[in-house]
N, C-alpha and C positions, 0 to 999 in steps of 0.2 A: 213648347215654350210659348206663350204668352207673349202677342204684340206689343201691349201696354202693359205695366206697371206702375199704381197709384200708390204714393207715397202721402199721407197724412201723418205729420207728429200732433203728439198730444203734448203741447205747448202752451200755456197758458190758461184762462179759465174753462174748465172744462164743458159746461155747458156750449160754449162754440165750437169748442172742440166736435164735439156731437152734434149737433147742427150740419157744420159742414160732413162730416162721415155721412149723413145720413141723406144729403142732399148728393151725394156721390155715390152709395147703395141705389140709390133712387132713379138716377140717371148714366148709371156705368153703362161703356158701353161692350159690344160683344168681344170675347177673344182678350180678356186684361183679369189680373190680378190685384189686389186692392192688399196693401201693408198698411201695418196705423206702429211707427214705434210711440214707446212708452213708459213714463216712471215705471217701477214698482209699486208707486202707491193707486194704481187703475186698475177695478176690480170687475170691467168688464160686468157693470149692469143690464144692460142689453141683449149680451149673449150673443156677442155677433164674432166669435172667433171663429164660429163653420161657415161663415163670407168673408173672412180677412186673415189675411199672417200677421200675429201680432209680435211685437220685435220689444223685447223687454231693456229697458236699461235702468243705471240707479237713480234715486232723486236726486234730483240738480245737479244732471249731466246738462251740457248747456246745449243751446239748438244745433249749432253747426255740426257738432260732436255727434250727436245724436242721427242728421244725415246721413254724414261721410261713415259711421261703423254701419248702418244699414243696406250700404252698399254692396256689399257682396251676395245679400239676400236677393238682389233684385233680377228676374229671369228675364223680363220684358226686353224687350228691343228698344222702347223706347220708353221712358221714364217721368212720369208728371208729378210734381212737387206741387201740394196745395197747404197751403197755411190754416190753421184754423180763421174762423171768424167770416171764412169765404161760402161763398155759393155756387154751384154749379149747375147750369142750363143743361136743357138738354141739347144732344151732339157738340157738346164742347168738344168733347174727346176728339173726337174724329175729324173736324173742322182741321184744328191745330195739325193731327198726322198726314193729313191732307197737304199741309204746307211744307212739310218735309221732303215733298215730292219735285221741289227745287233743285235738288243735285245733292252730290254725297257731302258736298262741302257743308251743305248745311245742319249743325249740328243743336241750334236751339229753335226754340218757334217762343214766343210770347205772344197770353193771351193778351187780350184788352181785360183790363180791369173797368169796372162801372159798377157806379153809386146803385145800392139796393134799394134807398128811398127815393132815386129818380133816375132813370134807366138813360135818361140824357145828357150826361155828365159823366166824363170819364176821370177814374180814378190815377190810369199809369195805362200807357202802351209798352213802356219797358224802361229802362235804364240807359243812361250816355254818361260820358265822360269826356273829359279836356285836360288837356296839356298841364293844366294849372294848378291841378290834383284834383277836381271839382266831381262829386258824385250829382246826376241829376236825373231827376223822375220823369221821364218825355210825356206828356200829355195831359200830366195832374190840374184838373178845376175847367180844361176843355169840354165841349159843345160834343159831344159824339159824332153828329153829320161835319159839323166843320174840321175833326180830326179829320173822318174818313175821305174828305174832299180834297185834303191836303196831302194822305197816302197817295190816292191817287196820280194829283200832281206829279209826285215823286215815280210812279209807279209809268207815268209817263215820260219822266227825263232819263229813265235807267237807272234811276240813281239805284245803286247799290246797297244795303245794308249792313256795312259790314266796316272794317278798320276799326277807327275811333268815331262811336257813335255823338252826335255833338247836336244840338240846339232843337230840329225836328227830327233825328235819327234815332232809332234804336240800337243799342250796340247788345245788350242780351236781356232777358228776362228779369223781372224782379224776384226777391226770394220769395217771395208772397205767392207766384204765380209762375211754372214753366214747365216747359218740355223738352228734353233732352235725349238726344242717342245715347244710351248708357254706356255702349264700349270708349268711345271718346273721355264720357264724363267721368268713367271709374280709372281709366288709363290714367289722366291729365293729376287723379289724385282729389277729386270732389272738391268740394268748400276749404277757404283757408283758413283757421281758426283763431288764426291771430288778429284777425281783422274784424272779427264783430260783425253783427248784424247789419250795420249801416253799411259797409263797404263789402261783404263775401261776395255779394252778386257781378257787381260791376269788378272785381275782380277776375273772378272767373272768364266773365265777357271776354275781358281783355286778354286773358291768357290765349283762350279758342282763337281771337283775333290774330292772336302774336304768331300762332301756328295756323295759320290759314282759314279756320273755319270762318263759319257766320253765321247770325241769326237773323231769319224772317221775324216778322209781326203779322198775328193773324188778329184782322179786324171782325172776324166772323167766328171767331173762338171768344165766346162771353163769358165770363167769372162776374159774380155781383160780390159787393162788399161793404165796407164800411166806407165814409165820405173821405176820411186820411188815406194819403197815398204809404204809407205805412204804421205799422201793427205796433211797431216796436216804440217804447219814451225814448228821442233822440237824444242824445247828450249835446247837443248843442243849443238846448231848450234854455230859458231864461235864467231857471230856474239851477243851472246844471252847477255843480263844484268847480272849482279850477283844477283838480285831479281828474274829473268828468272830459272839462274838456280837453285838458292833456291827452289823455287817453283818445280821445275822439281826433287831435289832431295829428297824433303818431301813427293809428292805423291809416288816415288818409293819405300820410305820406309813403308809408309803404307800400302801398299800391302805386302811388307813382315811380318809386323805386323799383317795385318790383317789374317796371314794365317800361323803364328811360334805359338807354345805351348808353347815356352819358352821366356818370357819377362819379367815376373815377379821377381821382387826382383831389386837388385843393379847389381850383379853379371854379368845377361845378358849384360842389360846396357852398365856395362862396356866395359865384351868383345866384343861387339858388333862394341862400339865406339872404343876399338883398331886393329881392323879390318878395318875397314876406315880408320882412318888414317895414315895404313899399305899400304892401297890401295892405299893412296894418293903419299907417298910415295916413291913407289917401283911398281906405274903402271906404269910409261912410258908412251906412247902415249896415252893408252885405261885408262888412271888411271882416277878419277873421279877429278871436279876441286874442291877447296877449297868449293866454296858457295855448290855444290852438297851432299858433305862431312856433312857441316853445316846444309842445312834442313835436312837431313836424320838426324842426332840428335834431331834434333827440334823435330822431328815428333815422338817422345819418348815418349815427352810428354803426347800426346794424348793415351798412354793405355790403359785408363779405357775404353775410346769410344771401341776399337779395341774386347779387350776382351769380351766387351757385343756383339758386332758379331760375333764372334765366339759363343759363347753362344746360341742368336739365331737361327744364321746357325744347332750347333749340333742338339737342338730340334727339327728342321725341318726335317732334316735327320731322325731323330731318328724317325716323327711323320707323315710325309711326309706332314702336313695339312697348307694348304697356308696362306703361309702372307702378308700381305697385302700390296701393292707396296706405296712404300714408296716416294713420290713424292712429290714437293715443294707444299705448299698449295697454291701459285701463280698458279700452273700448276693444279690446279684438274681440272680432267675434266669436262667440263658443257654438258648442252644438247640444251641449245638455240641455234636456227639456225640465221644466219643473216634474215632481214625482206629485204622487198621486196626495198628499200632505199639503202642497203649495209650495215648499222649498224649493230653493236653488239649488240644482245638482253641484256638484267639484266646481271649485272657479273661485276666482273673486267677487265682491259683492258689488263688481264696476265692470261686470261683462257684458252685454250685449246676447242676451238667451231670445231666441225664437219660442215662443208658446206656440202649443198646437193641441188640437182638440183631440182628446182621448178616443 
């Protein structure tokens, strides 16, 4: 079995797609295995499936999806997600495994993200969160020495990284950029997919948090990238629909759902909703807009769901014993290999097939 396990999907344009694969050929480190999942429409030009497990699924399975059924492939001990678009130094790998050496409780490490056209400017040390439902980038448009100045500090008051990561904390990795003990990550049930791209990360965080773990930040683990602290068009862009940002304000609320002990009754409810529309309000530039305001109610509704996750989550903590990754039954994974044609063996045309070289 394999230390490491690198996870690249092929996500977006492909040309970065390859870029980053090939800066990770380039710089892998010893004792790891390299997975790349995949449309169907990827015809492997390169001819790099005798260095890689390649993990097939259908067009326009969406990213999270696309993770979470990957997961059972993965042999590693420990598990790195890299995004396209990104760049990988050499001993990233091992910097970041190095910081796992913190005790068992630590179950993620987040690299430092930094700008590829100027190595002095930091993209993202990782992801926090606050009370108020607020997802936030820790270190996006910082000075690289002045971040690292500042860990320190911290690194001399004891502070901890770990609970509710908030203002200079990290609470876990971005999805752009992490590293994971895989028995944790596959037990806990991977990425939640109802949450979308902007919120899966700092969900997760929070979950591991909720169950004791934590994440380090390794300042000496370097990924280069693009200048955006992420990859994804936000929906909360100018530009966005009021369905856009409905939707963007329901999954944020569900993460605070899915992670507050107080929801039950009317009472919450309420004051919950006149806090919103306090925020609406009386935020001024940063205030949230009306349709954001409106799914974050919406997403009220959904309690019962929230509560039973929580519930789960506690018994696992409490039991540590794994549960079973919760994946679309579109996405289970098969073990049919393509035949010597190209077809897909028996299955559906929304399986999750492993390629492997003849």
């Amino acid at each position: 079995m394999p230390r490491l396990s690198i996870l690249v999907p092929l996500s977006g344009p492909v040309p970065l797609f390859e870029n980053t694969l090939a800066s990770v050929l380039q710089n892998r480190p010893a004792d790891c295995d390299v997975l790349v999942v995949h449309p169907e429409s990827y015809d492997d030009p390169w001819e790099v499936m005798d260095e890689v497990q390649l993990l097939e699924t259908p067009v326009g399975v969406p990213l999270l999806e696309m993770l979470d059924a990957s997961l059972p492939y993965v042999r590693g001990e420990f598990l790195h997600i890299l995004q396209p678009g990104l760049e990988v130094t050499e001993g990233w790998a091992d910097r970041a495994l190095a910081a796992f050496g913190g005790g068992d409780d630590v179950v993620a490490v987040s690299p430092w993200l930094v700008e590829a056209a100027n190595s002095r400017r930091l993209v993202a040390r990782g992801v926090a969160f606050d009370r108020r439902g607020g997802r936030a980038v820790v270190g996006a448009g910082i000075d690289v020495e002045r971040a690292g100045a500042r860990l320190h500090e911290q690194s001399l008051r004891k502070s901890r990284v770990d609970g509710r990561g908030t203002g200079e904390q990290v609470l876990g990795p971005t999805l752009q950029a992490g590293f994971y003990r895989t028995a944790p990550l596959a037990e806990i049930g991977g990425w939640e997919t109802s949450l979308g791209l902007e919120w899966a990360d700092v969900d997760l965080a929070l979950s591991f948090a909720d169950a004791g773990f934590r994440c380090v930040e390794s300042a000496d683990s370097v990924i280069l990238g693009p200048a955006e602290s992420t990859w994804v068009e936000s929906p909360l862009r100018d530009a966005a629909t009021f369905s856009e940002r409905f939707a963007a304000g329901r999954c944020g609320e569900r993460v605070y759902l899915r992670h507050s002990s107080r929801i039950d009754g009317l009472a919450p409810m309420v004051a919950r909703g006149a806090g919103l529309v306090a925020s609406w309000l009386t935020g001024g530039t940063a205030r949230p807009s009306l349709a954001q305001v409106a799914g974050r109610m919406a997403a009220w509704s959904e309690r019962p769901r929230h509560r039973e996750f929580r519930r789960e989550l506690a018994e696992w903590t409490a039991t540590r014993r794994p549960r079973p990754i919760e994946v679309a039954k579109s996405l289970e994974p098969q073990v049919e290999t393509r035949s010597e044609s190209g077809s897909v063996g028996q299955g559906s045309s929304s399986d999750v097939v492993p390629r492997r070289a003849a």
